[in-house]
TIGUBA-118685 format. One record per atom (N, C-alpha, C, O, CB): x, y, z; residue in three letters. Coordinates in steps of 0.02 Angstrom, whole numbers, plus 50000, padded with zeros to 5 digits. Each point is the difference from the previous one (the first is absolute). Glycine has a CB too. Layout:
XYZALA/...
END
This chain:
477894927750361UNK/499695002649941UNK/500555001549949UNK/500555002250016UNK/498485002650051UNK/500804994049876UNK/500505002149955UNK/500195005249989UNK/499865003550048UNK/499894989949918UNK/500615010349982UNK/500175007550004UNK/500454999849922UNK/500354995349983UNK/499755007550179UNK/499825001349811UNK/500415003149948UNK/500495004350007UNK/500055005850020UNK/499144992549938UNK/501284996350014UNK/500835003050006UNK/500285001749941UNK/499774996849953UNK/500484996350134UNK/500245011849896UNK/500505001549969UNK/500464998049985UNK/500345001150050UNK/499335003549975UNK/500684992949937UNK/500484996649996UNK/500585003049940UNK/499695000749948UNK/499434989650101UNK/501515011649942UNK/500434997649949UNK/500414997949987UNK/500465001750038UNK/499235002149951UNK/500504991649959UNK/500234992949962UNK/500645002349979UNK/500045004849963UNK/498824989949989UNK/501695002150071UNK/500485003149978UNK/500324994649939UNK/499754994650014UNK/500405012950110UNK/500184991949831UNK/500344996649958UNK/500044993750018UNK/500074996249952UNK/500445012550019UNK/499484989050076UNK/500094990649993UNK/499234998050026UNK/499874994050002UNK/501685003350040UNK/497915007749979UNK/499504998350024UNK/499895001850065UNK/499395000150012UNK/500664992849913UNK/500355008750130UNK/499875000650050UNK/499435005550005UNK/499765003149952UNK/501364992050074UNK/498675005750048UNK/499445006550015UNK/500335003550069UNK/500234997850053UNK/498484995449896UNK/501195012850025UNK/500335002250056UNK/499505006850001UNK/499554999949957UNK/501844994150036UNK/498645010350040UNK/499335004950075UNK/500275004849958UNK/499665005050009UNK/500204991350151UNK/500745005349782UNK/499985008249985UNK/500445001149935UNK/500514996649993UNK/499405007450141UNK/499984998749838UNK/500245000749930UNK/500714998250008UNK/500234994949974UNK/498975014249985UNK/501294996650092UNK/500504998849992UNK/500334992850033UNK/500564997649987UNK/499335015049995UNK/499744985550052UNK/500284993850031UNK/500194996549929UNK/500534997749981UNK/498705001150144UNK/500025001849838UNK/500104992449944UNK/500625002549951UNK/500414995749984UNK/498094999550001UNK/501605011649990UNK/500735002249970UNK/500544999650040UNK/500534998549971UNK/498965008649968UNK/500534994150137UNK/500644998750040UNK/499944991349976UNK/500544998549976UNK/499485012650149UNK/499584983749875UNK/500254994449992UNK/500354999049933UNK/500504996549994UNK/498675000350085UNK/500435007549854UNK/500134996849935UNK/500805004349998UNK/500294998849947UNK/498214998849983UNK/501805006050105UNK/500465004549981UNK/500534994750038UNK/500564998949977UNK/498815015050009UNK/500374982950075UNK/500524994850031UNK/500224994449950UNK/500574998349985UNK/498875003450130UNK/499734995349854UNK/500334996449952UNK/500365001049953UNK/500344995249980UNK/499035001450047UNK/500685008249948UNK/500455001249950UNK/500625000450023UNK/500444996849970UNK/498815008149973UNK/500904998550107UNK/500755000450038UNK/500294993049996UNK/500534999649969UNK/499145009850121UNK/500144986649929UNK/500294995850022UNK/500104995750070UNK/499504996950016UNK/500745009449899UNK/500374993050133UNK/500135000750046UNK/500595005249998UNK/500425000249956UNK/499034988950069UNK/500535014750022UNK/500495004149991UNK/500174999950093UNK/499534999650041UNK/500055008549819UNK/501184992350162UNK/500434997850048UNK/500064989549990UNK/500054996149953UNK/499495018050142UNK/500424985449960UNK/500414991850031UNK/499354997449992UNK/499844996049957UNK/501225005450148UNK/498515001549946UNK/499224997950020UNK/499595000549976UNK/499554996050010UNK/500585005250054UNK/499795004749882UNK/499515003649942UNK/499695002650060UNK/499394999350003UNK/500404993349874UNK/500485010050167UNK/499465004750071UNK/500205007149982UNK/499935003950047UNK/500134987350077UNK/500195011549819UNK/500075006649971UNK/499695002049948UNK/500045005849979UNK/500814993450059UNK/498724994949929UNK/499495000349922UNK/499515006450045UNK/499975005749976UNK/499904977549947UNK/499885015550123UNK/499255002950002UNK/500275008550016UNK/499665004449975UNK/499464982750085UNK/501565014949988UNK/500015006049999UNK/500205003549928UNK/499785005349979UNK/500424992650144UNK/500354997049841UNK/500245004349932UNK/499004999849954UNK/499795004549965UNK/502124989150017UNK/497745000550036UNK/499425002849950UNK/499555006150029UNK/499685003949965UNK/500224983749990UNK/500155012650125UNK/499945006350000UNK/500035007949988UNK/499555004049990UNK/500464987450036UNK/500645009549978UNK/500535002349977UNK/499785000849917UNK/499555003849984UNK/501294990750120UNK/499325003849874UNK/499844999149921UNK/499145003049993UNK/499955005149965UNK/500994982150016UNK/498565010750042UNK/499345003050012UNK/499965006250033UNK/499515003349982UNK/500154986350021UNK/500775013650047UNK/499975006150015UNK/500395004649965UNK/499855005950001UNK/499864990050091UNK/500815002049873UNK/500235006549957UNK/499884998249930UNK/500465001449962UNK/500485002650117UNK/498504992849893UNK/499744997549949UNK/500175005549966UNK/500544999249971UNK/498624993050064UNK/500495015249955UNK/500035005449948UNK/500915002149984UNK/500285001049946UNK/498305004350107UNK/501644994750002UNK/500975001149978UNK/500174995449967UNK/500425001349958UNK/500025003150134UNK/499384989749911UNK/500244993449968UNK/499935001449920UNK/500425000649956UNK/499154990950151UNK/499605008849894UNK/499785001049927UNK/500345006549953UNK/500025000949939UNK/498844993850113UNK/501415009650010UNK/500375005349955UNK/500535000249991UNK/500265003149954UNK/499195002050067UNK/500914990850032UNK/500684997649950UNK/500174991449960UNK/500544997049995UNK/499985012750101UNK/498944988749887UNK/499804993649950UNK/499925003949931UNK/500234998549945UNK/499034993150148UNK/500455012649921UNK/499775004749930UNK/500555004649990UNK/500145001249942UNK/498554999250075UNK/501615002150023UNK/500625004449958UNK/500564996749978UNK/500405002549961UNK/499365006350103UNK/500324981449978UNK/500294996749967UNK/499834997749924UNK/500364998549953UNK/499875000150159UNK/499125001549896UNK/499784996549925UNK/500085006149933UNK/500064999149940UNK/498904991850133UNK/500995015949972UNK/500245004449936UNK/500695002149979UNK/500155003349950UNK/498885000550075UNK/501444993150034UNK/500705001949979UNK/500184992449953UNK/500465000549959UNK/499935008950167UNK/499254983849883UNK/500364997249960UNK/499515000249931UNK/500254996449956UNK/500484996750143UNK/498595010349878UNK/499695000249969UNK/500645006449955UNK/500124998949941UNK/498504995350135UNK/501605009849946UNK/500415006149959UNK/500554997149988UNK/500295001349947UNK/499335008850102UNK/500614986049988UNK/500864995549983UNK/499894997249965UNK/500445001749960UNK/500084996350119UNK/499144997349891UNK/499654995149957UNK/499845004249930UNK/500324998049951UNK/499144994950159UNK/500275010349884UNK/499635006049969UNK/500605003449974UNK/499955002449944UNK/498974999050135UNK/501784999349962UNK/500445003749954UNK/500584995050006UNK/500535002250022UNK/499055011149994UNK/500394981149970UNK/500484993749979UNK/500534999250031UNK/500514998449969UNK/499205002249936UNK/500295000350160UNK/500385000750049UNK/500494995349994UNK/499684994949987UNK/499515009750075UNK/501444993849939UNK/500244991349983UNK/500444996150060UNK/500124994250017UNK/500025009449849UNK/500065004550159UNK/500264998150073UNK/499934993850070UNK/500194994249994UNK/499705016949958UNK/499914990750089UNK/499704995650042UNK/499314996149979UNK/499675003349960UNK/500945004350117UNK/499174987549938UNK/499394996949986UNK/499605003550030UNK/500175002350055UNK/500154987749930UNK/499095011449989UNK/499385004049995UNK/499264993050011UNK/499804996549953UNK/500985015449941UNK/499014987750166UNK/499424995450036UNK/499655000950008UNK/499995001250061UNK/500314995849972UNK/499025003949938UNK/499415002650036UNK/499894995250062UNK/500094994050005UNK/499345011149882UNK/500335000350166UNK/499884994550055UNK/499584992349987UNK/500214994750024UNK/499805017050044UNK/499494988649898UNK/499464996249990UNK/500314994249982UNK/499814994650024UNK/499405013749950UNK/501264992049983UNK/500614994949987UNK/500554998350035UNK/500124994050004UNK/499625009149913UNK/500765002250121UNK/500474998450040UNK/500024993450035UNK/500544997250009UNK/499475013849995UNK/499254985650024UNK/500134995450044UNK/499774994249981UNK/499764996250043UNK/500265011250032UNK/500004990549850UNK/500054992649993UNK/500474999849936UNK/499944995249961UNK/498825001050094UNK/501725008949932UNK/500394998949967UNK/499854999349918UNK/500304996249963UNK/500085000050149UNK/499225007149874UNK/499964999149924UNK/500315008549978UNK/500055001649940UNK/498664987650053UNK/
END
C-alpha cells in the first residue's frame, strides 16, 4: 500500500529523511573536498552545523570590525569583507 512520506531537498535536489541531513549535504557541498579523500567534508559540515550560533557571532563581529575600519579610513592593512575575501575582488 502506498504511504505518505516526508521528504527534504537539499540544493542539488537530492531527498533526504531530515532537515538536517539535506543542510549537512548542502554545507558539504559548499566545502568542497576537504583532506586527500574528501572523507572529512561531512564531519567539518557537521561541525560547522553544530556550532552554527558561535560561527554567526563571530562572522558578525567580523563584519562590524571591518564595517568601523572602513568607516574610519583605515589605510593600513587591507580591510575584506568576508563575502568578498574569497574570489578576490
Amino acid at each position: 500500500m502506498a504511504t505518505e512520506c516526508v521528504a527534504y531537498r537539499d540544493g542539488k535536489g537530492g531527498l533526504h529523511s531530515t532537515p538536517e541531513k539535506a543542510t549537512l549535504s548542502d554545507l558539504s557541498s559548499v566545502l568542497g573536498r576537504v583532506g586527500e579523500e574528501g572523507g572529512m567534508t561531512a564531519g567539518v559540515a557537521k561541525l560547522i552545523l553544530d556550532k552554527r550560533a558561535e560561527l554567526e557571532r563571530v562572522f558578525a563581529e567580523h563584519d562590524r570590525m571591518v564595517e568601523a575600519a572602513i568607516a574610519a579610513g583605515h589605510d593600513g592593512a587591507e580591510v575584506v569583507p568576508l563575502d568578498r575575501a574569497h574570489d578576490g575582488s
